[in-house]
N, C-alpha and C positions, 0 to 999 in steps of 0.2 A: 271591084273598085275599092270596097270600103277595107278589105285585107290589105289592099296594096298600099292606099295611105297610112294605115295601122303600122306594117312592115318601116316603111318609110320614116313614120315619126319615131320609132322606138330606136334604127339607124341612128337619125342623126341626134336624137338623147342621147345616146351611146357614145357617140364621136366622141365630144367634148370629155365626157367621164373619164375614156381612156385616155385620153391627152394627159387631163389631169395627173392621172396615176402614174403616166413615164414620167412627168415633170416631177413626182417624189421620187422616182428613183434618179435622176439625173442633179438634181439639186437638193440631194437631204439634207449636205452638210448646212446651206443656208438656211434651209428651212427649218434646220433641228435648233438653230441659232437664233433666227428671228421671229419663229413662229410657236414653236411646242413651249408651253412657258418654264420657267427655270424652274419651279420647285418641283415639275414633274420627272419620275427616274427614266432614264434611256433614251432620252428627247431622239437620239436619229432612228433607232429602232421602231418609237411609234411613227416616226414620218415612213419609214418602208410599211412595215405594217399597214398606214394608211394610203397609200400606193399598192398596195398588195388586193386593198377590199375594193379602191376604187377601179382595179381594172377588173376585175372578179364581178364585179357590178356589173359591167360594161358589158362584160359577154355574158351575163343572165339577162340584159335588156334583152340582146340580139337572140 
């Protein structure tokens, strides 16, 4: 029982991470606009990159 709810919660922690991390790669260009701030260099490259760790996450939860 207690593997199954462990299984179960590291799942649905997972879900959301990887959502997350399609949503940088399907909207970088906004987010490299409104979010990575201007003085940093390559704003949409750190949005993939950070799309990149958060689905990387996701399946090290699972």
């Amino acid at each position: 029982m207690n593997k199954t709810i462990t299984t179960f919660g590291r799942i649905i922690f997972a879900i959301p991470m990887a959502a997350f991390g399609l949503m940088h790669f399907t909207s970088a260009a906004m987010m490299a606009q409104y979010v990575v701030p201007k003085w940093m260099p390559a704003p949409e490259l750190l949005v993939y990159l950070t799309g990149a760790v958060l689905i990387a996450s996701a399946i090290r939860f699972i």
